[in-house]
C-alpha angles and dihedrals in degrees: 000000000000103000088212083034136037147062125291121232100242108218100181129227120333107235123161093358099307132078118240139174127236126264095199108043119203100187141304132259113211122243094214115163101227095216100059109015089193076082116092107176081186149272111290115201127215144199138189088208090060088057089057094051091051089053101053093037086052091053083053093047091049105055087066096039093061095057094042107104120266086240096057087045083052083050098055097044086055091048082057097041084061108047083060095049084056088044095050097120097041103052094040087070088040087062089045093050088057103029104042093221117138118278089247094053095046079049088058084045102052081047100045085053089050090050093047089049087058091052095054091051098047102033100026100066085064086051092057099035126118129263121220137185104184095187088061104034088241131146138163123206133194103227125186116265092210134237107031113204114206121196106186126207115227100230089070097031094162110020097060103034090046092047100044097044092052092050081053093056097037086062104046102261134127117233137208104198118196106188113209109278089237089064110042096139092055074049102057091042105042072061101047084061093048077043080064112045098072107245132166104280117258089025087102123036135158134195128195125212136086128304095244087058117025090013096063096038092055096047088042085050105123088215100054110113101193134009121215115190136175120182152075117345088235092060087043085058096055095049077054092061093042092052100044098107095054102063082165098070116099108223134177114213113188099177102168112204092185121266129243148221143235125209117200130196089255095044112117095249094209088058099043094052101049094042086052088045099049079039095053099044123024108114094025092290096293109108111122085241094046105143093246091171141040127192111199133202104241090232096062094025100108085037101057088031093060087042092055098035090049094044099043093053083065104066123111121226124187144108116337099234086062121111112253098002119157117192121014134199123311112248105257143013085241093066096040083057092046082044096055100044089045092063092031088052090050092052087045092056089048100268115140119242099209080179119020132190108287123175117249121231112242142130097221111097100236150134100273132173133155114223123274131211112192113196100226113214095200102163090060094045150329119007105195105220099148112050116074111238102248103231131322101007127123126188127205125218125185115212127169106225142000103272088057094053085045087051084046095060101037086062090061109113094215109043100170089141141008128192125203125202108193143122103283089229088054099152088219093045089109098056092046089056088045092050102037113109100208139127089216142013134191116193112212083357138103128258088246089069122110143150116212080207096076127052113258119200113176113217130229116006084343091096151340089261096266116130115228120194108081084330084080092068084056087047095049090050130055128218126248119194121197135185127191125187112206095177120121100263086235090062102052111089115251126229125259114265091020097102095185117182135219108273089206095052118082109225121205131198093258094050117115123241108228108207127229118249099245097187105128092224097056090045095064118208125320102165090115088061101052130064099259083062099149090218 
């Protein structure tokens, strides 16, 4: 097969260790490269009752994964960590193919998931290990929750499903992994690698379909242990919905909502405006992180505006097999078309579009659109702080100082990142970092920027509050504490009231009972041995 053409062989869904496709097909979701719609990667077919088989044969896979070492787990993620190294080129193609992304950036993407997949090798072992205090007896272990669904986004389709499900593994969970039903190809073949890599059957599955079908039935499922999600907030919502009866079900929910970023008076104007560019509009303006806002000093607002407007009407946009291409297609016909109203309803409400929509010339039949960057006059009406931009789209906001642009963004319904761009030696630098509301802030950096070494937690409607990064493997496992007390049982004090007698003494009716000396002074502390033991 073509690696940029060709159908692809449709395995199925991977359930026990084998792929296998449906008998009782439920409906198809269609492979369709967004950049060139002429592409049909395939029909993939789909089945509720598949869904079923792949949670009982997890439970079963489970149940031996749990008990397998730490340090065999380690062994089999890096088993998987190197199949894709060796896959790097072809998968990369593959991502383009589905994603429509250019062939450079699914490149970065195949090499950001090998990286992660480092870190969780080398760091995530500290993270799992035991805890021991040997002068109490006490020690605390991260067990394994169980059957791990994973409902994967399209605008990461590697990355995140490869990340998330390895942290799964590492851990001692089964996993159930749905791929977005935009990338079922990434899908088939994240799981051909795990296919490799020798594991317990059932301890990794995959089902293919859509979110409102096999998505709901697999987060309704009464078996599943733990949900993982990344996606819209409306779709978060309505796991929310779904899940409401089990309280008890621990679920991530990393919903994005875009960051955004401040400009300050000192900021260097050349680097603001390409970070928030690059920011606004890589990817096509659909990373959970894109910089789908920007809050401006007055003094420097026509400046930096110039510089962004100029510089983005530069970018090239096109296929993503084509040489220096920027930005490619968005994903669907459904979000150029969500992408379109949004800019034309801001006009309409009085905001000013300094680029608006324009259609871009190719022969390809895709789902092309150049960035937009809509002026918001948000004094006069409406500020639209709640609703994420769809796509490439970047609104501009004046403020006159920096307490009202701090005041802006913290406004912003989804605050998963911030980026400030300010002197270093900004003498209010302090405050703003005190005031800022923001998961996450890079100074002098794009919104896009992140580090899995360090926890993320996306403010607002951004998340549930659970950091992802190596704090998902604290969040897939459970602690145990455990405490053991290896003194003689004469020699531990006994409470006051409780007036035990020697076992090994034979009381009569006329013995005396000694009582105990309850002063509290002459008892000594015994805190350690009770539950409210401060260790």
């Amino acid at each position: 097969m073509n690696e940029a053409t060709g159908r692809l062989l449709r395995k199925g869904d991977y359930v026990f260790g084998s792929f296998m496709k449906p008998e009782a097909v439920d409906g198809y979701i269609n492979g369709v490269n967004p950049g060139d719609r002429s592409d049909v990667l395939g029909r993939f077919p789909f089945s509720e009752t598949s869904l079923d088989e792949a949670m009982e044969y997890a439970a079963v896979g489970y149940r031996v994964w749990r008990r397998t070492s730490i340090n065999d787990r380690a062994s089999a993620v890096h088993r998987f960590r190197d199949q894709m190294a060796a896959q790097q080129e072809p998968l990369a193609r593959l991502v383009t193919r589905e994603t429509g992304k250019p062939l450079w950036e699914a490149r970065q993407e195949l090499l950001a998931t090998i990286r992660a997949l480092d870190l969780l090798l080398d760091e995530g072992m500290n993270v799992l290990a035991p805890r021991v205090v040997d002068e109490i007896g006490a020690r605390s272990d991260s067990l394994p929750r169980g059957v791990v669904a994973i409902l994967c986004p399209f605008n990461f389709p590697l990355l995140i499903s490869a990340m998330n499900t390895a942290a799964a593994v590492l851990a001692g969970n089964a996993v159930i992994v749905k791929p977005s039903k935009f990338t079922p190809g990434v899908g088939q073949a994240h799981i051909e690698l795990w296919d490799r890599c020798r594991l317990p059957r059932g301890t990794v599955n995959m089902v293919q379909g859509p979110g409102s079908v096999v998505g709901q039935r697999l987060v309704s499922h009464p078996d599943l242990d733990v949900l993982v999600f990344a996606g819209s907030y409306d779709t978060a919502c309505s796991l929310r919905r779904l899940t409401q009866h089990r309280p008890e079900l621990p679920v991530l929910l990393q919903c994005g909502g875009k960051g955004a970023a401040i400009v300050l008076d000192d900021a260097e104007i050349d680097r603001a405006a390409y970070e928030v560019m690059v920011g606004a509009f890589l990817t096509a303006g659909q990373r959970h992180n894109s910089t789908g806002r920007v809050i401006v000093d007055d003094s420097i607002y026509d400046e930096f505006v110039e510089c962004i407007v100029s510089n983005t009407q530069r970018l090239k946009v096109g296929y993503g097999f084509e040489p220096n291409v920027f930005m490619g297609p968005l994903i669907s016909e459904n979000l150029r078309t969500r992408y379109r109203r949004f800019v034309r309803t801001l006009t309409n409400e009085g905001h000013t579009a300094l680029l608006e929509p324009q259609p871009v010339p190719n022969q390809l039949k895709g789902f092309y659109v150049r960035p937009s960057i809509v002026a918001v006059d948000w004094m006069q009406g409406s500020a639209v702080l709640d609703e994420e931009p769809p796509g490439p789209v970047l609104l501009v906001y004046r403020a006159q100082d920096w307490q009202q642009a701090v005041g802006l963004h913290n406004q912003i319904g989804g605050r998963i990142s911030a980026s400030l761009f300010t002197d270093p030696d900004n003498p209010n630098l302090s405050d703003i970092r005190e005031r800022l509301r923001s998961g996450a802030l890079n100074i002098n950096r794009g919104t896009i920027g992140a580090s899995l070494r360090l926890p993320a937690v996306g403010l607002g409607i951004s998340s549930n509050g659970i950091s992802g990064g190596l704090g998902l493997l604290r969040f897939l496992t459970h602690p145990r504490s455990q405490l053991t007390e290896v003194r003689d049982f004469d020699s531990m004090p006994k409470l006051p009231g409780t007036n035990w007698l020697d076992p090994n003494h034979s009381a009569s009716e006329t013995d005396e009972v000694l009582p105990i000396n309850d002063d509290p002074t002459e008892l000594g502390d015994i805190s350690k041995f009770l539950e409210l033991a401060p260790d």
